[in-house]
LOZADO-403558 format. One line per field, with one value per residue (C-alpha): residue in one letter; x, y, z; residue number from 1. Coordinates in Angstrom, 3 decimals. Example, Ala and Ser with C-alpha at 12.3 -4.5 7.8 and 13.67 -1.06 7.14 Angstrom:
r <- [A, S]
c1 <- [12.300, 13.670]
c2 <- [-4.500, -1.060]
c3 <- [7.800, 7.140]
k <- [1, 2]
% end
This chain:
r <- [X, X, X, X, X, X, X, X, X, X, X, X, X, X, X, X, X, X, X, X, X, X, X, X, X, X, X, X, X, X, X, X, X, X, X, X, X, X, X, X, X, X, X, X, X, X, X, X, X, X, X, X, X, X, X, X, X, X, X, X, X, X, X, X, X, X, X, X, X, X, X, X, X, X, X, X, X, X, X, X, X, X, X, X, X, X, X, X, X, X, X, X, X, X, X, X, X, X, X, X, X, X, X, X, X, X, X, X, X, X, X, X, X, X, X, X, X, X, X, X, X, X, X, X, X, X, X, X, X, X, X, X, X, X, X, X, X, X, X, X, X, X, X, X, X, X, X, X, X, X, X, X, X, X, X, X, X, X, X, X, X, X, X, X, X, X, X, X, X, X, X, X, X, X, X, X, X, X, X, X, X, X, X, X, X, X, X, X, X, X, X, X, X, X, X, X, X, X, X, X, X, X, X, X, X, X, X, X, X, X, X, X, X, X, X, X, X, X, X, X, X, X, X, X, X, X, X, X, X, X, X, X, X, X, X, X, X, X, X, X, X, X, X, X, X, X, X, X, X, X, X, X, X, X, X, X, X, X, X, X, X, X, X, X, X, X, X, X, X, X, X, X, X, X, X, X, X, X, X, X, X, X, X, X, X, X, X, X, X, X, X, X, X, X, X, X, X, X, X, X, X, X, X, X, X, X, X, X, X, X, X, X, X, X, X, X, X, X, X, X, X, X, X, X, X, X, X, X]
c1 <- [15.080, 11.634, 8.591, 9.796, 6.378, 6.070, 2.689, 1.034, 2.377, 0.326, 2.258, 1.997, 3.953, 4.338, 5.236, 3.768, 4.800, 6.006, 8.024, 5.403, 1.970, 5.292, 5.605, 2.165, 1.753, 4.199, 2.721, -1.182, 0.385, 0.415, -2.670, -4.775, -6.713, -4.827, -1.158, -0.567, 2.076, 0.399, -2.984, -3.593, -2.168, -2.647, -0.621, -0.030, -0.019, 1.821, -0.906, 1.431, 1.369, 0.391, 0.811, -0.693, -4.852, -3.831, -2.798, -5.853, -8.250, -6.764, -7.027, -10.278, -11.952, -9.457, -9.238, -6.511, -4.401, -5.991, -3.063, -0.865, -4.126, -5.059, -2.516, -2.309, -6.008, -5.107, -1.653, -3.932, -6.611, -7.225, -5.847, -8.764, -11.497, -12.398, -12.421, -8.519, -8.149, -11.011, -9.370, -5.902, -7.566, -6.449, -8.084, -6.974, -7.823, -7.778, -11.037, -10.884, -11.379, -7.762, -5.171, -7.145, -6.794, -10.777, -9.667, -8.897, -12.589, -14.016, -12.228, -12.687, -16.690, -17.105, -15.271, -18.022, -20.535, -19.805, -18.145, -15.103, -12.146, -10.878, -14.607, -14.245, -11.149, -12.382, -14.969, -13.188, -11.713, -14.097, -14.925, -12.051, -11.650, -8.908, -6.704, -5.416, -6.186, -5.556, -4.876, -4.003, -1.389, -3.397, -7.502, -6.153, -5.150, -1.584, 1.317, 4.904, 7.675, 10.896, 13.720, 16.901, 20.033, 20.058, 17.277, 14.450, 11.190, 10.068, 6.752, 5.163, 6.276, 7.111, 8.990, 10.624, 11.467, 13.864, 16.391, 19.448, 19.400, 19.649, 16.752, 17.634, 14.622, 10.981, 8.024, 4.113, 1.673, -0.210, 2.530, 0.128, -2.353, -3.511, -2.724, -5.619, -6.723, -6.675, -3.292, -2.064, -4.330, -2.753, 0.479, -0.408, -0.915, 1.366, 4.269, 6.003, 6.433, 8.124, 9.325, 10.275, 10.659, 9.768, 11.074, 12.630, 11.746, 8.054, 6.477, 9.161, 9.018, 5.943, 4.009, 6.499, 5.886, 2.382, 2.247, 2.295, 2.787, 6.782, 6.358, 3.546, 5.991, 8.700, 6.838, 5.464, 6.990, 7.014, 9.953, 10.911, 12.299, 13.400, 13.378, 16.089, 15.750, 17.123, 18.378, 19.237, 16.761, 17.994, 17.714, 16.403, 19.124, 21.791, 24.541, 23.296, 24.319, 22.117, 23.483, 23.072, 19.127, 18.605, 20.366, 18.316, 15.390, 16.232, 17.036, 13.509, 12.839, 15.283, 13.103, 12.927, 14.770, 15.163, 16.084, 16.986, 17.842, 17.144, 19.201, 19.604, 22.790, 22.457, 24.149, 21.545, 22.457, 24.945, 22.042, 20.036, 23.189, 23.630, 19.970, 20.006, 23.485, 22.010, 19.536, 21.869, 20.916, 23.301, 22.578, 22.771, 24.236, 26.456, 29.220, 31.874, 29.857, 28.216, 27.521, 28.857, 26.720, 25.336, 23.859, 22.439, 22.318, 19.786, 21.477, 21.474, 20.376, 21.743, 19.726, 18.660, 15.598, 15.988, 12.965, 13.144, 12.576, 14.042, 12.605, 14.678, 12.323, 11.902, 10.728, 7.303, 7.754, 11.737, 10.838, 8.064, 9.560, 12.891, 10.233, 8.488, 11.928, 12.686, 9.291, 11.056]
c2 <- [-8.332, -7.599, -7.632, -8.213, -8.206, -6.170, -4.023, -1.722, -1.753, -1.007, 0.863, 2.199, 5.141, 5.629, 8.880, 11.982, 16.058, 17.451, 14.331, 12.226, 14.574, 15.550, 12.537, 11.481, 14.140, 13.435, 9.423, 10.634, 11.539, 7.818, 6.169, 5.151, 2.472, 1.318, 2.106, 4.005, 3.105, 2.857, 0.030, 1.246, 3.992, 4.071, 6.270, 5.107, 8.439, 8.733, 10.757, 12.069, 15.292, 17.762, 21.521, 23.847, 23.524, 19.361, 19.686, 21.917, 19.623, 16.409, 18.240, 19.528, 16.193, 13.504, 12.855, 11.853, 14.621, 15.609, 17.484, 15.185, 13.136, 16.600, 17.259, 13.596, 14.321, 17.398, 16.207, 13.067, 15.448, 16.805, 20.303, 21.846, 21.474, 24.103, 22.006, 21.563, 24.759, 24.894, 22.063, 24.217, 27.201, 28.528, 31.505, 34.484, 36.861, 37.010, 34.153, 31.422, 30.271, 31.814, 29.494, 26.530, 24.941, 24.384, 21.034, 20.448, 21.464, 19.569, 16.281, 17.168, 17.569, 14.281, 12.416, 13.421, 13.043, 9.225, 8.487, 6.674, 8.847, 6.496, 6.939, 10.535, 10.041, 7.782, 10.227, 13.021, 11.427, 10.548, 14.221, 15.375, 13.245, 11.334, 9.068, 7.167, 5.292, 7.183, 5.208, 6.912, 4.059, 3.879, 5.017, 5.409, 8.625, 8.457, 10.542, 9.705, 10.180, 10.047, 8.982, 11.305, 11.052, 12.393, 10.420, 13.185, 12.270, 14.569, 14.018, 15.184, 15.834, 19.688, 18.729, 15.906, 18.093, 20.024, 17.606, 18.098, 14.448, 13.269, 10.728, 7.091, 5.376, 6.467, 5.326, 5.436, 6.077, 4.358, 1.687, -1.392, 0.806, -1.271, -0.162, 0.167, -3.598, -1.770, -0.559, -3.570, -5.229, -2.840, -3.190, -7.317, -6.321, -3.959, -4.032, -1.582, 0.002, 3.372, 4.782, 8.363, 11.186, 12.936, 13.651, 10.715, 10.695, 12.612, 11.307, 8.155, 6.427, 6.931, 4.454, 1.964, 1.989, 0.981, -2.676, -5.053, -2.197, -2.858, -7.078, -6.217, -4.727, -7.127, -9.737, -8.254, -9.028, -5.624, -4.471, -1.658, 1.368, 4.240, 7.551, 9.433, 13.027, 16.411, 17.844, 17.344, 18.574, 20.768, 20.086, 16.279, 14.550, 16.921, 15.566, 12.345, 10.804, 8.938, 5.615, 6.655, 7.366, 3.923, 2.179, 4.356, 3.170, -0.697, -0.057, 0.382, -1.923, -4.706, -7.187, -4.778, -4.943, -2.079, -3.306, 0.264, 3.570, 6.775, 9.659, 13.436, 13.885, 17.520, 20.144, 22.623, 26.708, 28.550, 30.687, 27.835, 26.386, 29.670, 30.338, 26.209, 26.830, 29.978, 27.498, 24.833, 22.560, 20.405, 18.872, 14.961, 12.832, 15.171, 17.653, 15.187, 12.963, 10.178, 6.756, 3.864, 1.813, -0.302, 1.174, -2.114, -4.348, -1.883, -0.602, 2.965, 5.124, 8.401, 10.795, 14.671, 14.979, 18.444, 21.146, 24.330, 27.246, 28.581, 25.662, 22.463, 20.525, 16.874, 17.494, 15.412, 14.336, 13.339, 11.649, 9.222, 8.645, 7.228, 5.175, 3.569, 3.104, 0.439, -1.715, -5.151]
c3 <- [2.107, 2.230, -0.329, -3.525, -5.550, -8.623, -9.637, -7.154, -3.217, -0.113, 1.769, 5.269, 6.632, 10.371, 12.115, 13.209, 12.761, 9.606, 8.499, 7.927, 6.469, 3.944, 2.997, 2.435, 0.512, -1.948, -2.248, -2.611, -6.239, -7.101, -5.476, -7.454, -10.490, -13.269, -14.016, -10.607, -8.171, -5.405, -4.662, -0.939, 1.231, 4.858, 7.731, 11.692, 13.307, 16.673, 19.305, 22.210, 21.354, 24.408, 23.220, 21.292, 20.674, 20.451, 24.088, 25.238, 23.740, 24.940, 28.385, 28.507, 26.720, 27.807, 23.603, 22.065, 20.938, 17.021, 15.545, 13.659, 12.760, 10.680, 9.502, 7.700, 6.861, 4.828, 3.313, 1.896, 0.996, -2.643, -2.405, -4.326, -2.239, 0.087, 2.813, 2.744, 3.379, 6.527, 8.429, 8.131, 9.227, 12.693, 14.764, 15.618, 17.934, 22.176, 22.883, 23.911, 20.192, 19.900, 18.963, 18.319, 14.560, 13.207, 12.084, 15.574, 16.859, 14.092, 14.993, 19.059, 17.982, 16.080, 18.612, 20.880, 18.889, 17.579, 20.981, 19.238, 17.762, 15.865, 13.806, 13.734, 12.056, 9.284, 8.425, 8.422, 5.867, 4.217, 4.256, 2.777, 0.087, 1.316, -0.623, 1.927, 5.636, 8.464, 11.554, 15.430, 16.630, 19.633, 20.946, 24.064, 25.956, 26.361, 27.005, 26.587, 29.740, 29.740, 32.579, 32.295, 33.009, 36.322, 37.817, 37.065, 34.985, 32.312, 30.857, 28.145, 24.314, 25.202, 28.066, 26.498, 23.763, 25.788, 27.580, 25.632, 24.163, 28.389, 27.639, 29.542, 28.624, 26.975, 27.930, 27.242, 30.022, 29.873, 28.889, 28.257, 25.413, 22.965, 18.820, 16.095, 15.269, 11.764, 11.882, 12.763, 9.685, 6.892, 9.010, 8.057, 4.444, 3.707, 0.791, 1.856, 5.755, 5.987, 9.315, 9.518, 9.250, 12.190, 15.584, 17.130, 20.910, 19.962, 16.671, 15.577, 18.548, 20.373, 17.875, 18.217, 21.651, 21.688, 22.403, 19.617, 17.031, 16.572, 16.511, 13.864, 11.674, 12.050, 11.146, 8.362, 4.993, 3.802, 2.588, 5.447, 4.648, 7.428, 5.721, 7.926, 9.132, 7.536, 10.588, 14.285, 16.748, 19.089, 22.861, 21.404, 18.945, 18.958, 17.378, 16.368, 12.856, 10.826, 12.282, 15.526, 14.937, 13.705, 16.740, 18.966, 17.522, 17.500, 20.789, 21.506, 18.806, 18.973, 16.687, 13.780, 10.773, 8.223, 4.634, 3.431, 5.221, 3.005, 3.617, 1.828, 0.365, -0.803, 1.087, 2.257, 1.264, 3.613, 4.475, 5.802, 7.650, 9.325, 10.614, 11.549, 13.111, 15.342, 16.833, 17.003, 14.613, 12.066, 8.918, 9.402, 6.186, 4.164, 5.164, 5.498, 7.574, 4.959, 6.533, 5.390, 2.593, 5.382, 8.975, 11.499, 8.583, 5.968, 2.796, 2.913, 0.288, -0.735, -2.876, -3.308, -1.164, -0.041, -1.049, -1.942, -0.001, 2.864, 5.633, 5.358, 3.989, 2.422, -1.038, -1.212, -4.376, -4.414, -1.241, -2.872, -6.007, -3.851, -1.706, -4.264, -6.453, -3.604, -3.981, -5.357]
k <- [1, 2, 3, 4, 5, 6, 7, 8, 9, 10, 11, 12, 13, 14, 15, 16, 17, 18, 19, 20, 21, 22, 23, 24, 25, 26, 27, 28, 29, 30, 31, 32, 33, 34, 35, 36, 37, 38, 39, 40, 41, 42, 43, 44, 45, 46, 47, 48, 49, 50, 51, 52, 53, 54, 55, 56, 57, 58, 59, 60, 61, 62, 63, 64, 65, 66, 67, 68, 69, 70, 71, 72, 73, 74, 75, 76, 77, 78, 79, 80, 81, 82, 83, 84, 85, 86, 87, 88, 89, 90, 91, 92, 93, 94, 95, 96, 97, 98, 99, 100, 101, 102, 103, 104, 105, 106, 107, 108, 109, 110, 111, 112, 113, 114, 115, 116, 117, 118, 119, 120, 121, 122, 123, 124, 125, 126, 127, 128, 129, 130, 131, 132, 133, 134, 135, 136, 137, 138, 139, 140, 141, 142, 143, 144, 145, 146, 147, 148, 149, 150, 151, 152, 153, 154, 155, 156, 157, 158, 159, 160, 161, 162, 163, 164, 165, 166, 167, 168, 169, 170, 171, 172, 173, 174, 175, 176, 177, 178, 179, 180, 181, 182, 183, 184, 185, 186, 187, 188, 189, 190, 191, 192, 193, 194, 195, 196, 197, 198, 199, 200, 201, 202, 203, 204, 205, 206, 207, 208, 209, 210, 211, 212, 213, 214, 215, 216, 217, 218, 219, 220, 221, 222, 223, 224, 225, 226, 227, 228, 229, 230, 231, 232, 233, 234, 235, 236, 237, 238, 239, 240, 241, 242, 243, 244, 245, 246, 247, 248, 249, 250, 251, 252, 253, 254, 255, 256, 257, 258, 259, 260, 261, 262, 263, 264, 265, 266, 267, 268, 269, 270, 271, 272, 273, 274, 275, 276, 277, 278, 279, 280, 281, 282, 283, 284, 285, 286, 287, 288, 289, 290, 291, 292, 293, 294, 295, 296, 297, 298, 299, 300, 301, 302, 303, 304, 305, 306, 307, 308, 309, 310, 311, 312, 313, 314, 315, 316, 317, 318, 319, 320, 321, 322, 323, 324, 325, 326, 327, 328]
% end
């Protein structure tokens, strides 16, 4: 078992997408002084993602991609300020402004203007009021690839997105980028390491793959916690259970050991499961289909960690409460 300290935890969540700025914003409730949960917050963003304004701005200033970086930036943000809502604002129209997120520009900008995105980051940050670290797993430019089945290369997180769960092996390109020094510090530090959730092949992975990121973690003595999706991805994970994320992942990560495995055990509505169903999507964990108490060796955890509304959604606050209830 990991870090069994009691008190306030450093933690460190690693990820990318949705998964991961929901979960961060659900911990930013408890960082803080005296009598909070949480003594330092930092998040290991994965930066492989290639569509969208994230994928025109990579392209046009060989950055990386600023997307999941800002979207981290805003979930740690405090949600009065005015500038919350400016880094979420996307425009409209037919430009060539169209489409592209201002957060995005802003990031893209100070990048150029400091020379070092990893800076622009940290004072974006700084900008926003952040209560946390936010980390890119690597500076360098790099795009994932994948080998399928049949022999073919697909490359790219929108391509890669699409292969009907026929990934053989993924892959970083380059494959020898180097991680954050300062990810792998509060990585060092850390008392508690969440994984998840997110994409598997496009925001789980990718920062595992970045050399010296996964034996970093296992050597950490943070207790390590992966938080398991809500819901298969179609045309990436169809079909897969809960176990049969985690053995992907130690698959690319043979050295690392989870102590716990969280995993939603409420049933999502019937009108959820039909829209999900339509676009082939199942709910992983309940339905007749909850794991064992034990998946590779972590004790799984079962609890209600669905939101409301008609997304499935990890509720933020559900989901940090279970996180920290697991910190010794």
């Amino acid at each position: 078992m990991g870090n069994n300290s009691s008190g306030p935890v450093k933690i460190v969540a690693i990820g990318g997408g949705t998964g991961l700025s929901t979960l961060l914003s659900g911990l930013k409730k408890y960082v803080g002084g005296d009598g909070f949960s949480i003594a330092a917050l930092a998040a290991i963003v994965a930066v492989s993602d290639d569509g969208g304004s994230s994928g025109r701005l990579r392209d046009e200033f060989q950055m990386p991609p600023p997307g999941d970086i800002r979207n981290c930036m805003v979930a740690l943000s405090e949600d009065s300020l005015l500038l919350s809502k400016l880094f979420k604002y996307r425009f409209s129209g037919d430009g060539d402004l169209s489409g592209h997120n201002f957060g995005n520009l802003f990031l893209a900008a100070l990048s150029e203007v400091t020379g070092d995105f990893a800076e622009a980051v940290r004072l974006s940050s700084e900008i926003l009021a952040s209560k946390g670290h936010i980390y890119p797993a690597t500076v360098s430019n790099v795009h994932i690839a994948a080998r399928l089945a049949d022999g073919s290369i697909a490359q790219g997180e929108t391509n890669i997105s699409k292969t009907g769960g026929a990934i053989e092996r993924l892959y970083l390109e380059p494959e020898d980028c180097d991680p954050h020094p300062d990810a792998i510090a509060a990585i060092e530090d850390a008392g508690i390491i969440t994984v998840g959730p997110g994409s598997l092949y496009t925001s789980i992975l990718p920062p595992l793959l970045v050399k010296g990121m996964t034996d970093a973690i296992s050597n950490s003595k943070a207790t390590k916690i992966f938080i398991c999706n809500l819901m298969t991805q179609p045309g990436e994970t169809d079909g897969l259970t809960s176990r049969r994320h985690l053995e992907i992942v130690r698959e690319y990560a043979p050295g690392l050991n989870f102590d716990y495995v969280l995993v939603n055990n409420r049933p999502i509505s019937e009108r959820q499961a039909e829209l999900y169903t339509k676009d082939g999507a199942e709910q992983i964990g309940v339905h007749g289909s909850i794991e064992p108490g034990v998946i590779e060796g972590a004790d799984v955890v079962y609890a209600n960690l669905l939101d409301e509304g008609e997304l499935v959604r990890h509720h933020p606050d559900r989901l940090a409460r279970c996180v920290l209830g697991l910190n010794g």
